[in-house]
MIMAR-702755 format. One record per atom (N, C-alpha, C): residue number from 1; residue in three letters; chain; atom name; x, y, z. Coordinates in Angstrom, 3 decimals, decimal comma. Atoms other than C-alpha are relative to their C-alpha. Example, Ala and Ser with C-alpha at 12.3 -4.5 7.8 and 13.67 -1.06 7.14 Angstrom:
# MIMAR-702755
i = 1	aa = ALA	ch = A	at = N	xx = 0,890	yy = -1,190	zz = 0,000
i = 1	aa = ALA	ch = A	at = CA	xx = 12,300	yy = -4,500	zz = 7,800
i = 1	aa = ALA	ch = A	at = C	xx = 0,900	yy = 1,200	zz = 0,000
i = 2	aa = SER	ch = A	at = N	xx = -0,820	yy = -1,190	zz = -0,060
i = 2	aa = SER	ch = A	at = CA	xx = 13,670	yy = -1,060	zz = 7,140
i = 2	aa = SER	ch = A	at = C	xx = -0,770	yy = 1,090	zz = 0,730
This chain:
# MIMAR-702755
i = 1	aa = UNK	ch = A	at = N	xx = 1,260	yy = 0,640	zz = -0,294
i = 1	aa = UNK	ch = A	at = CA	xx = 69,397	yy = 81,466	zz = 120,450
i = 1	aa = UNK	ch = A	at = C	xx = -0,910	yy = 1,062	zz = 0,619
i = 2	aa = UNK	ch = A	at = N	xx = 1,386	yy = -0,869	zz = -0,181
i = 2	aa = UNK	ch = A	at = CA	xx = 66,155	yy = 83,533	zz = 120,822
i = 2	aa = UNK	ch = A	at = C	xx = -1,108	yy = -0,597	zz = 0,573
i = 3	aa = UNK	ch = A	at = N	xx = 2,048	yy = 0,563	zz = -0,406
i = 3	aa = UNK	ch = A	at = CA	xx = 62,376	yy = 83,178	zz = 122,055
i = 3	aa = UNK	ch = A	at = C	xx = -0,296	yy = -0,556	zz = -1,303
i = 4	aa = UNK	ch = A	at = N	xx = 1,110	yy = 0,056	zz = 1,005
i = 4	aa = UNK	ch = A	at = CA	xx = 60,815	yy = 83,393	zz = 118,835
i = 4	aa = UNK	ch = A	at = C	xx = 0,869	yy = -1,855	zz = -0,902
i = 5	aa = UNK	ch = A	at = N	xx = -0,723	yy = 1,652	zz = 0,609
i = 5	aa = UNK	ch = A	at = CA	xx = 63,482	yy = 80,154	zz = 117,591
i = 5	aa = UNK	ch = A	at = C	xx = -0,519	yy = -1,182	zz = 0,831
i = 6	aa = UNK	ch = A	at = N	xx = 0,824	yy = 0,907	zz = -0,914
i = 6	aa = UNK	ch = A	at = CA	xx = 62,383	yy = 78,675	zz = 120,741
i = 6	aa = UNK	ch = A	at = C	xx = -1,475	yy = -0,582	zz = 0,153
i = 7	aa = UNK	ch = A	at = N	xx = 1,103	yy = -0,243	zz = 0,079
i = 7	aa = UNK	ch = A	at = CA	xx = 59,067	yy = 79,008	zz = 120,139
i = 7	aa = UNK	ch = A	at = C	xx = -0,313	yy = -0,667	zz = -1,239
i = 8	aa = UNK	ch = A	at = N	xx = 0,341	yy = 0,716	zz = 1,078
i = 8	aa = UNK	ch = A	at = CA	xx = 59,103	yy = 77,758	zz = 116,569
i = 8	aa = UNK	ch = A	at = C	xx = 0,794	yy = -1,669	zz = 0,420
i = 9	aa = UNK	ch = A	at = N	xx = -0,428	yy = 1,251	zz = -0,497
i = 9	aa = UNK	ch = A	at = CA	xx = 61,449	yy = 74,616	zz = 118,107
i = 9	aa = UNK	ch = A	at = C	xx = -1,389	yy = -0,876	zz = 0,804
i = 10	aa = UNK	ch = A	at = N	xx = 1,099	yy = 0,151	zz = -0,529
i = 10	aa = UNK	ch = A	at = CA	xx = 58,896	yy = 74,043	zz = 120,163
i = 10	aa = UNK	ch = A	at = C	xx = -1,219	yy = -0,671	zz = -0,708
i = 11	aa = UNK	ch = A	at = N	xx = 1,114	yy = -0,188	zz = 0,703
i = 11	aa = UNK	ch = A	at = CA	xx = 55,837	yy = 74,569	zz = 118,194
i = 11	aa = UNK	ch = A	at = C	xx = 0,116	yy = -1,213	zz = -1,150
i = 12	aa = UNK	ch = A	at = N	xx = -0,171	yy = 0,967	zz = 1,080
i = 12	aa = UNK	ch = A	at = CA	xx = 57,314	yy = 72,318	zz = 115,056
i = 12	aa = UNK	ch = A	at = C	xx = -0,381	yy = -1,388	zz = 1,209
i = 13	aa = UNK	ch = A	at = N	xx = -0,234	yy = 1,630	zz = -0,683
i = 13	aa = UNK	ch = A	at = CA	xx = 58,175	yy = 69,275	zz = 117,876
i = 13	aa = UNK	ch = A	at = C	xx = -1,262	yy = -0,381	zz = 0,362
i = 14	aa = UNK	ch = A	at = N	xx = 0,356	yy = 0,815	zz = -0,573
i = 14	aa = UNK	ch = A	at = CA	xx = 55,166	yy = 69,261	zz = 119,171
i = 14	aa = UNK	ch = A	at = C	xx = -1,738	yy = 0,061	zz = -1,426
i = 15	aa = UNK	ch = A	at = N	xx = 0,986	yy = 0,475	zz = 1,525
i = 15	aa = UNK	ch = A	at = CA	xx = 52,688	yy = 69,444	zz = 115,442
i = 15	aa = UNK	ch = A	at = C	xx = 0,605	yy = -0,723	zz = -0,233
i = 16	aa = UNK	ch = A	at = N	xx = -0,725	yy = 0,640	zz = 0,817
i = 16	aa = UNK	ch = A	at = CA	xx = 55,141	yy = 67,806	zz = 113,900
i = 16	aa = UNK	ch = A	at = C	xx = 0,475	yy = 0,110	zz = -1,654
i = 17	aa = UNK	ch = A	at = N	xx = -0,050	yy = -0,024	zz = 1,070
i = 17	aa = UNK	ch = A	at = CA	xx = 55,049	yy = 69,318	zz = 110,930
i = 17	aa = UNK	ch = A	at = C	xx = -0,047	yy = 1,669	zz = 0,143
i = 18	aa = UNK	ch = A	at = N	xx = 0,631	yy = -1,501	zz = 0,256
i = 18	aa = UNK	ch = A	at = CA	xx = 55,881	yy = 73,299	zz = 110,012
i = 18	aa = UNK	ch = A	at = C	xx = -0,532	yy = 1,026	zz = -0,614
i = 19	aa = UNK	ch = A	at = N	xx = 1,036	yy = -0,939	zz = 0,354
i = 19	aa = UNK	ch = A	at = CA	xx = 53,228	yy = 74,499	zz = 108,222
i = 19	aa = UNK	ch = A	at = C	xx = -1,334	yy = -0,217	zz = 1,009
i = 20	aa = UNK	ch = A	at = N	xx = 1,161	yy = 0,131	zz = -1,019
i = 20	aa = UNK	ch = A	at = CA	xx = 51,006	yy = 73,570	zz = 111,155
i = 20	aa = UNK	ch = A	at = C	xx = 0,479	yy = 1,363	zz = 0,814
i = 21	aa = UNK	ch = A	at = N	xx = -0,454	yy = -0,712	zz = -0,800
i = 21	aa = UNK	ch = A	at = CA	xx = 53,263	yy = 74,929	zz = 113,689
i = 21	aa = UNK	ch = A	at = C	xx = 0,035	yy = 1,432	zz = -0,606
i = 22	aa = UNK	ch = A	at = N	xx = 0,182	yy = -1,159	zz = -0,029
i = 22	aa = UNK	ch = A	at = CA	xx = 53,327	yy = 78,046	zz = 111,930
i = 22	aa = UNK	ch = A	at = C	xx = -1,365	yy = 0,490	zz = -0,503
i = 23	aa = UNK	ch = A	at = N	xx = 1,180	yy = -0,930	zz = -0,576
i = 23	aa = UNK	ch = A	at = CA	xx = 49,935	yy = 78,657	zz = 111,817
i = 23	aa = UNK	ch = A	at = C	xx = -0,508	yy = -0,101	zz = 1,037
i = 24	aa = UNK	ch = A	at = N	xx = 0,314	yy = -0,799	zz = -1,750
i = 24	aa = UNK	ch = A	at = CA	xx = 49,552	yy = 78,203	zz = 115,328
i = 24	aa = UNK	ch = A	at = C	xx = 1,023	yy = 1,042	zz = 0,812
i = 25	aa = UNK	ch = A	at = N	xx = -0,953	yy = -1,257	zz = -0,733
i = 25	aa = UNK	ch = A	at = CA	xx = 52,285	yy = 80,582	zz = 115,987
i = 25	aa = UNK	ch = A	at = C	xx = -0,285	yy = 1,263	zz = -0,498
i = 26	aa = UNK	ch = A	at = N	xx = 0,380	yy = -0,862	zz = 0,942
i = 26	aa = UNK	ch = A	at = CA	xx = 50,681	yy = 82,663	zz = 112,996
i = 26	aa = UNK	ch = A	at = C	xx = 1,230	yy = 0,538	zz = -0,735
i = 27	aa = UNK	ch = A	at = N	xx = -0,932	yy = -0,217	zz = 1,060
i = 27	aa = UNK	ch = A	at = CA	xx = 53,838	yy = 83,069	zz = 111,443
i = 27	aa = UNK	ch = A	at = C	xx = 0,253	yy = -0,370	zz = -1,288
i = 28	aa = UNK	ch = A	at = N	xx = -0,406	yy = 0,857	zz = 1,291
i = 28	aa = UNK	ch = A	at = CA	xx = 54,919	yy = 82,106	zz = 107,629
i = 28	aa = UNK	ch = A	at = C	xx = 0,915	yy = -1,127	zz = 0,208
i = 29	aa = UNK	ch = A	at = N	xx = -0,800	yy = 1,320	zz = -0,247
i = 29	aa = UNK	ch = A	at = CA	xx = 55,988	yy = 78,598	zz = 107,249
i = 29	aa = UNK	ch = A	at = C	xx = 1,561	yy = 0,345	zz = 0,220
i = 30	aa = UNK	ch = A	at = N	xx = -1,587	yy = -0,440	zz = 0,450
i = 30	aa = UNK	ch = A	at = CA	xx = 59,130	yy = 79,979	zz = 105,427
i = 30	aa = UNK	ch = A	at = C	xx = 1,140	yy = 0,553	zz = 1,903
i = 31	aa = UNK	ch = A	at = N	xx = -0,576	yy = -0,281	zz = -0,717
i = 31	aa = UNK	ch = A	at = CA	xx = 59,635	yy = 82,058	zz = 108,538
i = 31	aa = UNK	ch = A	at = C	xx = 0,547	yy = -0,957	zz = 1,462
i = 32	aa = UNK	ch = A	at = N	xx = -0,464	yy = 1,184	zz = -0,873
i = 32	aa = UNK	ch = A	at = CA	xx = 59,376	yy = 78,921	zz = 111,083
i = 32	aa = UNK	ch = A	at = C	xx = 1,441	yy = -1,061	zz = -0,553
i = 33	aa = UNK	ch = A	at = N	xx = -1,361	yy = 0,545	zz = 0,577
i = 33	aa = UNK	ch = A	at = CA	xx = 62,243	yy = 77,108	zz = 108,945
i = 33	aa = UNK	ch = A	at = C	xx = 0,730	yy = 0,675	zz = 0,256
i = 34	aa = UNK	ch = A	at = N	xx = -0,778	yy = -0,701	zz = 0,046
i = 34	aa = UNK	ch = A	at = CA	xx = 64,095	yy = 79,759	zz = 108,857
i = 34	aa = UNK	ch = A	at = C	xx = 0,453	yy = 0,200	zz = 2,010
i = 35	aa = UNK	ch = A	at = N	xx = -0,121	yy = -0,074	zz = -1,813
i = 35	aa = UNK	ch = A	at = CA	xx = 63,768	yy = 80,143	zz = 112,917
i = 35	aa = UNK	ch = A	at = C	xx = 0,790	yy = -1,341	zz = 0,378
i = 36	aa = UNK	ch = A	at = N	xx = -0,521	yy = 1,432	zz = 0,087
i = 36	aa = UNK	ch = A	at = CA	xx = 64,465	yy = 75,956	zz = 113,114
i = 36	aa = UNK	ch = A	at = C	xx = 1,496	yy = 0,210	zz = -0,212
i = 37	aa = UNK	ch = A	at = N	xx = -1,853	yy = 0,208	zz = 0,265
i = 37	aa = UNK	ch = A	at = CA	xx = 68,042	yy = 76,415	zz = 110,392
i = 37	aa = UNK	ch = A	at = C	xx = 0,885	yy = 0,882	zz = 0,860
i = 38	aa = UNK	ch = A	at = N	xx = -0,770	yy = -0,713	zz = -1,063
i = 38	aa = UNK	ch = A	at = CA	xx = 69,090	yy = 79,395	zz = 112,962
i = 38	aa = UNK	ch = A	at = C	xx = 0,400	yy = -0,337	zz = 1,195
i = 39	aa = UNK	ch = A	at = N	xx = -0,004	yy = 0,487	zz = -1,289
i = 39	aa = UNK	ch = A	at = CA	xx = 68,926	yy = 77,681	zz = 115,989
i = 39	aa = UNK	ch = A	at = C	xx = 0,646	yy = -1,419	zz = -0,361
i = 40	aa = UNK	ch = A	at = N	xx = -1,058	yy = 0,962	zz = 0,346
i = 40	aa = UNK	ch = A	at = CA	xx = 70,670	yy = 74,608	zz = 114,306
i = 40	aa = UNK	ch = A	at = C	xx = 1,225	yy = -0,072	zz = 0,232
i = 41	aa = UNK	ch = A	at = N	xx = -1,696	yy = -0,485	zz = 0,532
i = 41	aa = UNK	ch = A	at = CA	xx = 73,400	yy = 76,752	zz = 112,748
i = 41	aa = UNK	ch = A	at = C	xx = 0,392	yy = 0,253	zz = 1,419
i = 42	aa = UNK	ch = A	at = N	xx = -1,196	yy = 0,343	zz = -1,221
i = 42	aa = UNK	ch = A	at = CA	xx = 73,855	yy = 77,917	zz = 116,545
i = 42	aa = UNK	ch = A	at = C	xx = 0,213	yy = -1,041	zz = 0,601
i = 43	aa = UNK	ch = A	at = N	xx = 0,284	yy = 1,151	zz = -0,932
i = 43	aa = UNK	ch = A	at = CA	xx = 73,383	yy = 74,644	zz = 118,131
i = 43	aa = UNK	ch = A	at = C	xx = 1,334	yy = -0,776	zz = -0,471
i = 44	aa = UNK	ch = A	at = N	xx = -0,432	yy = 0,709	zz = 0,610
i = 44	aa = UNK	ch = A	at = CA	xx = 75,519	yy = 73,221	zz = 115,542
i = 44	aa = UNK	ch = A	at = C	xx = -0,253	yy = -1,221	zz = -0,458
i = 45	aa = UNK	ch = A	at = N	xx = 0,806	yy = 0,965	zz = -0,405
i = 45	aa = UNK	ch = A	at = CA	xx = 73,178	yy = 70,323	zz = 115,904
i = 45	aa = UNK	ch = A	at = C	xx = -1,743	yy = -0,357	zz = -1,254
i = 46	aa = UNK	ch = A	at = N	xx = 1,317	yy = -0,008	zz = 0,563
i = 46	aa = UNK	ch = A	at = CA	xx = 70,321	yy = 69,183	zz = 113,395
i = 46	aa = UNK	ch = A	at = C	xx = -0,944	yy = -0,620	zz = 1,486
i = 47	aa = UNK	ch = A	at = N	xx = 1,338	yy = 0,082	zz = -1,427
i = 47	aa = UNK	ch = A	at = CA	xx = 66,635	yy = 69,386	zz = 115,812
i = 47	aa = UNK	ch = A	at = C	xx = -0,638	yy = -1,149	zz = -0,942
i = 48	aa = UNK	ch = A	at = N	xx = 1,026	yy = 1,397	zz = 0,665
i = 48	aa = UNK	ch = A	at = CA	xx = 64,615	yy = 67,210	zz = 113,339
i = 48	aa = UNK	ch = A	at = C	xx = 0,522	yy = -0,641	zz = -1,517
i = 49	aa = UNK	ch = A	at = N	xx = 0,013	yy = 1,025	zz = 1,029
i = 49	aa = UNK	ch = A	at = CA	xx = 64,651	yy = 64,753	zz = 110,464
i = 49	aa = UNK	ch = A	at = C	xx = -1,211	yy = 0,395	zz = -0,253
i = 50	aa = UNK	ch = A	at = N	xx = 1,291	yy = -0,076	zz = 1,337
i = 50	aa = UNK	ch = A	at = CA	xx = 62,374	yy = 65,907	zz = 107,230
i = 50	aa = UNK	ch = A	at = C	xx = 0,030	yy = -1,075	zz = -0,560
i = 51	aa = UNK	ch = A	at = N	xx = 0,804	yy = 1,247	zz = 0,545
i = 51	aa = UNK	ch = A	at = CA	xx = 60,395	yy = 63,868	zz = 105,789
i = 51	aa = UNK	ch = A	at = C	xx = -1,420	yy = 0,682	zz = -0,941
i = 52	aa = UNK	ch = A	at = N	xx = 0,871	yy = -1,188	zz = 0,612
i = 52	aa = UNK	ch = A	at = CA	xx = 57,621	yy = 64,776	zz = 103,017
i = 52	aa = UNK	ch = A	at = C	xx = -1,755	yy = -0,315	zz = 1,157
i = 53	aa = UNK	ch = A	at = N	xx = 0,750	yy = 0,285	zz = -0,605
i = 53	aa = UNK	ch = A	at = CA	xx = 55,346	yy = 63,427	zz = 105,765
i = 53	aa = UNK	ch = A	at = C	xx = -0,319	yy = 1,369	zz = 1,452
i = 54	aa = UNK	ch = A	at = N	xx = -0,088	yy = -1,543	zz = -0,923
i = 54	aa = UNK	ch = A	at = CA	xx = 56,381	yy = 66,364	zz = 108,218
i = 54	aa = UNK	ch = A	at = C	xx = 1,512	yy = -0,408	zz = 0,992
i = 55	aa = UNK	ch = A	at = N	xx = -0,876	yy = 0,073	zz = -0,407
i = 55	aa = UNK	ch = A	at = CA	xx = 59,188	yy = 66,180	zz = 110,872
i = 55	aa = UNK	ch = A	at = C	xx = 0,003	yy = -1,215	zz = 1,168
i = 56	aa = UNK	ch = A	at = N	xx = -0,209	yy = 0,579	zz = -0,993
i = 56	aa = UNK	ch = A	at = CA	xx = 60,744	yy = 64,178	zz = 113,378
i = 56	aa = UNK	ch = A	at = C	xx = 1,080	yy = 0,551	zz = 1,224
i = 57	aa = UNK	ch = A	at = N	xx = -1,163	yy = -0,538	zz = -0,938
i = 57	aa = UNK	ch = A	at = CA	xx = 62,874	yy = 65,047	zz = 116,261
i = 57	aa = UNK	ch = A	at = C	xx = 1,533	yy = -1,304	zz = 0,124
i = 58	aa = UNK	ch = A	at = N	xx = -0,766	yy = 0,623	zz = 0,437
i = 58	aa = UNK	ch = A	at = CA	xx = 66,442	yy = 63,803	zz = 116,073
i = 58	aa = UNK	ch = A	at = C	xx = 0,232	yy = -0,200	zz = 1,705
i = 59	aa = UNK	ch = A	at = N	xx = -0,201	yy = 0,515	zz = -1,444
i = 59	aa = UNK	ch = A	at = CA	xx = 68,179	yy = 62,207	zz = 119,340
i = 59	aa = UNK	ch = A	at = C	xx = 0,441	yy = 1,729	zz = 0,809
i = 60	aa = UNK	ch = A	at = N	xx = -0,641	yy = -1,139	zz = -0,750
i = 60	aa = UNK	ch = A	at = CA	xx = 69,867	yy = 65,619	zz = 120,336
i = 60	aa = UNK	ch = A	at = C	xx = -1,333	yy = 1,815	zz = -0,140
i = 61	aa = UNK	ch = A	at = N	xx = 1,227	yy = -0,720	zz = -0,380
i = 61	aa = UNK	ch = A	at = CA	xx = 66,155	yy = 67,761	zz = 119,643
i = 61	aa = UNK	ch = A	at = C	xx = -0,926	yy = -0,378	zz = 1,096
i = 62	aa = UNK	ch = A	at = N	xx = 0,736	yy = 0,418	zz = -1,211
i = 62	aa = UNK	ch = A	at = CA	xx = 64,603	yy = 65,133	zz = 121,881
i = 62	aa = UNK	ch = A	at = C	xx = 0,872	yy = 0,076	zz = 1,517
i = 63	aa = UNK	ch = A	at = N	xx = -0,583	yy = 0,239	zz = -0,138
i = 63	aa = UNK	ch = A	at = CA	xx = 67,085	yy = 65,498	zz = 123,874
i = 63	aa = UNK	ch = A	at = C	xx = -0,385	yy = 1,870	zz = 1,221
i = 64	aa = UNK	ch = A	at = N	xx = 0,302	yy = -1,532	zz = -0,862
i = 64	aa = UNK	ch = A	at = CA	xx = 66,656	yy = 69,464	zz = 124,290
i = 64	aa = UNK	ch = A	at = C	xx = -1,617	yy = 0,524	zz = 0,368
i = 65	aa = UNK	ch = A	at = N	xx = 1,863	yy = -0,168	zz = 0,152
i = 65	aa = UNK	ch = A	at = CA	xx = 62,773	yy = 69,386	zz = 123,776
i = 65	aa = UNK	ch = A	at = C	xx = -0,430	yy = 0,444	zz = 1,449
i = 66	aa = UNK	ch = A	at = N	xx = 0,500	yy = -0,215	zz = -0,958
i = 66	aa = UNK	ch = A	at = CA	xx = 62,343	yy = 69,432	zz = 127,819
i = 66	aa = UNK	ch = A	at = C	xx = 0,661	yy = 1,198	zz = 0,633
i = 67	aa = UNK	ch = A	at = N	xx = -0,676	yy = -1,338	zz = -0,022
i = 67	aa = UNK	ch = A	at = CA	xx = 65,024	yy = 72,473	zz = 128,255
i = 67	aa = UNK	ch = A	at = C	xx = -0,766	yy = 1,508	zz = -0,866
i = 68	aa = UNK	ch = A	at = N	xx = 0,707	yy = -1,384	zz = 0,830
i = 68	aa = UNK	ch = A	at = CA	xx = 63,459	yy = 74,834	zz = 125,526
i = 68	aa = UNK	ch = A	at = C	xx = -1,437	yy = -0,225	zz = 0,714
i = 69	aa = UNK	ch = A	at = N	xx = 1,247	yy = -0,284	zz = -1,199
i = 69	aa = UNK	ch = A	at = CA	xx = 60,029	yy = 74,238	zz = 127,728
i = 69	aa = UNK	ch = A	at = C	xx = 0,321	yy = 0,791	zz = 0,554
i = 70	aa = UNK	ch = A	at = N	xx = 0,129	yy = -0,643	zz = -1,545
i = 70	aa = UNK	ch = A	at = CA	xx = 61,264	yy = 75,284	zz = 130,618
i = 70	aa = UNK	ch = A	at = C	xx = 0,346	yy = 0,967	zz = -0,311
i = 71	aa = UNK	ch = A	at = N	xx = -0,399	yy = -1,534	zz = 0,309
i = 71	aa = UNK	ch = A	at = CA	xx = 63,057	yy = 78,387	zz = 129,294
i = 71	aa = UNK	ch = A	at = C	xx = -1,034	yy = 0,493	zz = -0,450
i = 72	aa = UNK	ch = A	at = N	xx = 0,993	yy = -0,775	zz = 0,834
i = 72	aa = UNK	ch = A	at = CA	xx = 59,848	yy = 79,116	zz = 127,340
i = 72	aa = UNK	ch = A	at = C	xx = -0,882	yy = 0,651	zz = 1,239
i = 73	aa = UNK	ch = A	at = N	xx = 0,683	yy = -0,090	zz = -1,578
i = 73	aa = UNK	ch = A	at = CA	xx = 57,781	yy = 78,854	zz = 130,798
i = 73	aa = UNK	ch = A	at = C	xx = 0,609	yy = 0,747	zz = 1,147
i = 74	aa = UNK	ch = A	at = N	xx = -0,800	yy = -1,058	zz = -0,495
i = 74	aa = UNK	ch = A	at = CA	xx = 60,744	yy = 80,994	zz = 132,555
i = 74	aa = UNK	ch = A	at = C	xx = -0,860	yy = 1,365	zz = -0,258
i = 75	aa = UNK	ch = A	at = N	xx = -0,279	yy = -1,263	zz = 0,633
i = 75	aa = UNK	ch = A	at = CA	xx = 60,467	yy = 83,401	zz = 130,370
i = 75	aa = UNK	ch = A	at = C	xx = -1,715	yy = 0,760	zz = -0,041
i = 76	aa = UNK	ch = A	at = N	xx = 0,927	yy = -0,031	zz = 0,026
i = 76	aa = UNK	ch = A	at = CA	xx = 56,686	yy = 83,466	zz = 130,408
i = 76	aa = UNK	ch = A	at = C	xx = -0,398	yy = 0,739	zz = 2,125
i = 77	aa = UNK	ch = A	at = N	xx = 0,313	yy = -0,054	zz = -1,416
i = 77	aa = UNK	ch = A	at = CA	xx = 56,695	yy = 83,482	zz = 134,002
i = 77	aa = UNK	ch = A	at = C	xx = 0,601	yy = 1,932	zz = 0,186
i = 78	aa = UNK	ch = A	at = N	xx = -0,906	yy = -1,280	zz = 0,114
i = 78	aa = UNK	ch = A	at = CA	xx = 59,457	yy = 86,842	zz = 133,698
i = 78	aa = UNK	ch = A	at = C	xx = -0,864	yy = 1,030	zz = -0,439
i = 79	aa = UNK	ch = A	at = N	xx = 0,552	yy = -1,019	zz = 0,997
i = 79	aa = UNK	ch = A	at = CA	xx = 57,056	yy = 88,504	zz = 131,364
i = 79	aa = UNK	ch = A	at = C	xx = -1,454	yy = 0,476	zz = 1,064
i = 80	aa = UNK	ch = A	at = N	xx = 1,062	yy = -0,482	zz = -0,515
i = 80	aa = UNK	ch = A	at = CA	xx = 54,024	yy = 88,155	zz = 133,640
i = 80	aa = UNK	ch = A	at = C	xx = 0,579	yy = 0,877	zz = 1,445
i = 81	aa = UNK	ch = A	at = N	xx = -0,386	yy = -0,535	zz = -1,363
i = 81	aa = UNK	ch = A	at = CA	xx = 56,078	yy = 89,399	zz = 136,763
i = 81	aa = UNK	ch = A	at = C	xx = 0,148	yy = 1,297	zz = -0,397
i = 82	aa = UNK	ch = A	at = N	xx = -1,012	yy = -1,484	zz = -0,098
i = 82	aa = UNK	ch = A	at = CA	xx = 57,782	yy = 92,552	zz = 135,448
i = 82	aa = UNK	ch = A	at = C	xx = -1,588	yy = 0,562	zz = -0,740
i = 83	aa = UNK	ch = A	at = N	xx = 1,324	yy = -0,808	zz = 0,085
i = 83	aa = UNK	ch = A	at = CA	xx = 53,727	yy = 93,355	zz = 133,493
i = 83	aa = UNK	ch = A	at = C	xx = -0,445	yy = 0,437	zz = 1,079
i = 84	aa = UNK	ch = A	at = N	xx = 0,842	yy = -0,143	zz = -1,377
i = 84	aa = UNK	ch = A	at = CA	xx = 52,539	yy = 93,008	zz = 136,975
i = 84	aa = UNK	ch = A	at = C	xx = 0,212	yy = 1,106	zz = 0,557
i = 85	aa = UNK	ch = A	at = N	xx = -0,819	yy = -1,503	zz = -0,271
i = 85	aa = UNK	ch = A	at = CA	xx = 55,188	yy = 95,546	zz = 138,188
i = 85	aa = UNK	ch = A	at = C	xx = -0,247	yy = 1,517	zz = -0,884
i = 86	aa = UNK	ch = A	at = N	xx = -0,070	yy = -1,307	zz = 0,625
i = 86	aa = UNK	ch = A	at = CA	xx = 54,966	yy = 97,933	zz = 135,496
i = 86	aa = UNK	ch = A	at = C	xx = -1,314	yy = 0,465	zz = 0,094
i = 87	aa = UNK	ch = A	at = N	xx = 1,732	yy = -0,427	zz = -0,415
i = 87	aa = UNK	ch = A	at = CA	xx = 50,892	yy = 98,405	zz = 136,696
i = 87	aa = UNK	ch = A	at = C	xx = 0,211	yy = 0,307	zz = 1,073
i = 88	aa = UNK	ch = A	at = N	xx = -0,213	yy = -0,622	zz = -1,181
i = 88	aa = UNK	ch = A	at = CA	xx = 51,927	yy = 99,047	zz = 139,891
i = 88	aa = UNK	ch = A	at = C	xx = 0,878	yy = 1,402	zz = 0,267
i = 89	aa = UNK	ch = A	at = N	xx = -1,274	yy = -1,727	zz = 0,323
i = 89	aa = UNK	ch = A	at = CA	xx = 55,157	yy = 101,896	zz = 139,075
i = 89	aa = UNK	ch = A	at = C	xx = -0,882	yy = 0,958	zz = -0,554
């Protein structure tokens, strides 16, 4: 499990659909699926239910939906601390 999987997890749950989510992430659709079946295969776990309407989140995506936040917002938080630092070194 990665950012950028996290980030397309994310991004799909909360368009609902990933050819949205990946153009607000600016990535290729293809590549947001592909982020989604990786983070499955590790999860072992399907995140959403397709549909030709766009997605849904399954009980065990809604489940993690408020965990991959907070790691995203961690990690966000991590990134602005150690920039901060490396302007000061």
């Amino acid at each position: 499990m990665n950012e950028r999987e996290l980030l397309a997890f994310v991004a799909v749950a909360e368009h609902g659909r990933m050819d949205l989510a990946a153009k607000a992430l600016g990535y290729s659709q293809p590549a947001v699926s592909y982020q989604i079946k990786c983070l499955e295969m590790t999860l072992g776990t399907k995140l959403f239910v397709r549909t030709s309407a766009g997605v849904t989140l399954t009980r065990s995506g809604a489940l993690m939906l408020p965990s991959a936040q907070a790691v995203l917002t961690l990690m966000r938080g991590i990134k602005a601390t150690t920039g901060d630092l490396a302007l000061v070194a």
